[in-house]
C-alpha positions in Angstrom: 21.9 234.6 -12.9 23.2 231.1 -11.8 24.4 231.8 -7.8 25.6 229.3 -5.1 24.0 230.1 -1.3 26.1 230.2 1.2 23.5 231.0 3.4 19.8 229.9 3.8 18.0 232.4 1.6 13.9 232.6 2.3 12.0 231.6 -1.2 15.4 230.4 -3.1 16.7 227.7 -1.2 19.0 226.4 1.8 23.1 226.6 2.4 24.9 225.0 -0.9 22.2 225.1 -3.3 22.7 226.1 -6.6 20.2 228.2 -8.0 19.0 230.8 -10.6 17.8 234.5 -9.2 17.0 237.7 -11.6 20.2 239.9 -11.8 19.1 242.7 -10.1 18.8 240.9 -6.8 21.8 238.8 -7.0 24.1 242.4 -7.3 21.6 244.2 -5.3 21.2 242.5 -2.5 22.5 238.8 -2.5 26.2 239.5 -3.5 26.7 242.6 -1.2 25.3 241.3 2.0 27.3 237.6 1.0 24.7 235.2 0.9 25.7 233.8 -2.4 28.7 233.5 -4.9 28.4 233.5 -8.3 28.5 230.5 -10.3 31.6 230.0 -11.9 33.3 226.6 -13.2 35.5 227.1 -10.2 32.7 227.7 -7.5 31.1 224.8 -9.0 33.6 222.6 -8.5 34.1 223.8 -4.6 30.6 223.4 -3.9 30.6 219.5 -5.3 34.3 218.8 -3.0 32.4 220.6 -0.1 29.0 217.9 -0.9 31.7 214.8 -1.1 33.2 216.1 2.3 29.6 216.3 4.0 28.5 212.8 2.5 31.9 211.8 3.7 31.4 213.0 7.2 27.7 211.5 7.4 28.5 208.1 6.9 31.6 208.5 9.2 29.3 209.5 12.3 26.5 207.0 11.2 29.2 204.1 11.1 30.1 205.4 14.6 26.5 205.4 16.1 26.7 201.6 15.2 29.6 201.1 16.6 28.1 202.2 20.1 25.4 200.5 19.1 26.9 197.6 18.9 29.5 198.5 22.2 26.3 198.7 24.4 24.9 195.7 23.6 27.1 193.2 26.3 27.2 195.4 28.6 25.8 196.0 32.0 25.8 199.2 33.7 25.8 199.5 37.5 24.6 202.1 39.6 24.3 203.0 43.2 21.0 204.4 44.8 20.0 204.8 48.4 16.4 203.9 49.5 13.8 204.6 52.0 13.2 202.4 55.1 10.7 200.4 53.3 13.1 199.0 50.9 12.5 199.1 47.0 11.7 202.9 46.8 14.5 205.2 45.9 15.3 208.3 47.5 14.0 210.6 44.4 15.3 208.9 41.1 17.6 207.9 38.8 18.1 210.6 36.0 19.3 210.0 32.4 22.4 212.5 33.6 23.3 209.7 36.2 23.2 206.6 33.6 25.4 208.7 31.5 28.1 209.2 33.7 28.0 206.0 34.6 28.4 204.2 31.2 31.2 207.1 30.4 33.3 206.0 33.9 32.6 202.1 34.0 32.9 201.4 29.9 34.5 204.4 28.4 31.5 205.1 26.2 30.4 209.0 25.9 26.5 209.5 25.7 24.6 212.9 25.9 22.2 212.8 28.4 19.8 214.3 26.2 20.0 211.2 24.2 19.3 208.8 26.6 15.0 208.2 26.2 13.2 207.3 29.6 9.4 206.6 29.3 9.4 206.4 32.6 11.8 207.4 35.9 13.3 204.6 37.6 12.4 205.2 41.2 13.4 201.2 42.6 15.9 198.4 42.7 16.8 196.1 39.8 17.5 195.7 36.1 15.8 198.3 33.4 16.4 198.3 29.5 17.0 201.8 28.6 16.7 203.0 25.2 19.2 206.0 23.7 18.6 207.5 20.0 22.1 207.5 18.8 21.6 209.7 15.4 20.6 208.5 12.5 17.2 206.3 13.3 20.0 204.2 15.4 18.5 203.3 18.4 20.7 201.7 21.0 20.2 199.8 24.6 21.8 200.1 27.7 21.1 197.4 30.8 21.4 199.4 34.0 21.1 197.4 37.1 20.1 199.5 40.2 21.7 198.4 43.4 21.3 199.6 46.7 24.3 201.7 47.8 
């Protein structure tokens, strides 16, 4: 019997697939617990709309990573810091959470923090290149220039 998932089903596939499972396990246990609908011309056709909608959507939010991509690039984002008598050393660091809020308040772009890739913590004064994996294998840069508050 020819079924559509609607579910991720160990063994037969993932979510949308269309696929062919004995009878006995499509009525028995497939259909009742909902993981799958049959295959009819009209399920069919639902499942390809649902794939345009998806492909749709993907190159929506990939077209939108570039555009930040592309936002960040002439820009500079400031941020305060206060610093230890000897001058250079931060008090602690600056987090990813901090450059974040930062680039959302002084250019109106929104990046998760969790998104935003430090090899290492910035823990003095003065201009870093900070990397942030936008989706997609689109990597973008932001410029923060640490100043002393």
């Amino acid at each position: 019997m020819k079924v559509i998932l609607q579910a991720d089903v160990k063994g037969h596939g993932k979510k949308g697939e269309l696929v062919n499972v004995s009878d006995g396990y499509a009525r028995n246990f497939l259909l009742p617990r909902k993981l799958v609908v049959e295959a009819t011309n009209e399920n069919i056709a639902e499942m390809k709309r649902q794939d345009k909608l998806k492909q749709k959507k993907l190159e929506e939010d990939k077209a939108a990573a570039r555009a930040v991509a592309k936002k960040l690039e002439g820009i500079q984002v400031h941020i305060t810091a206060k610093a230890g008598e000897a001058g250079g050393k931060l008090f602690g660091s600056v987090t990813s959470k901090e450059i974040s809020e930062a680039l959302l308040a002084q250019h109106d772009i929104a990046i998760e923090k969790n998104k935003i890739v430090q090899d290492d913590p910035i823990k003095s004064f003065g201009p870093y290149e900070i990397k942030c994996k936008l989706g997609f294998e689109i990597v973008g840069v932001i410029n923060v220039l640490v100043v002393e508050a």
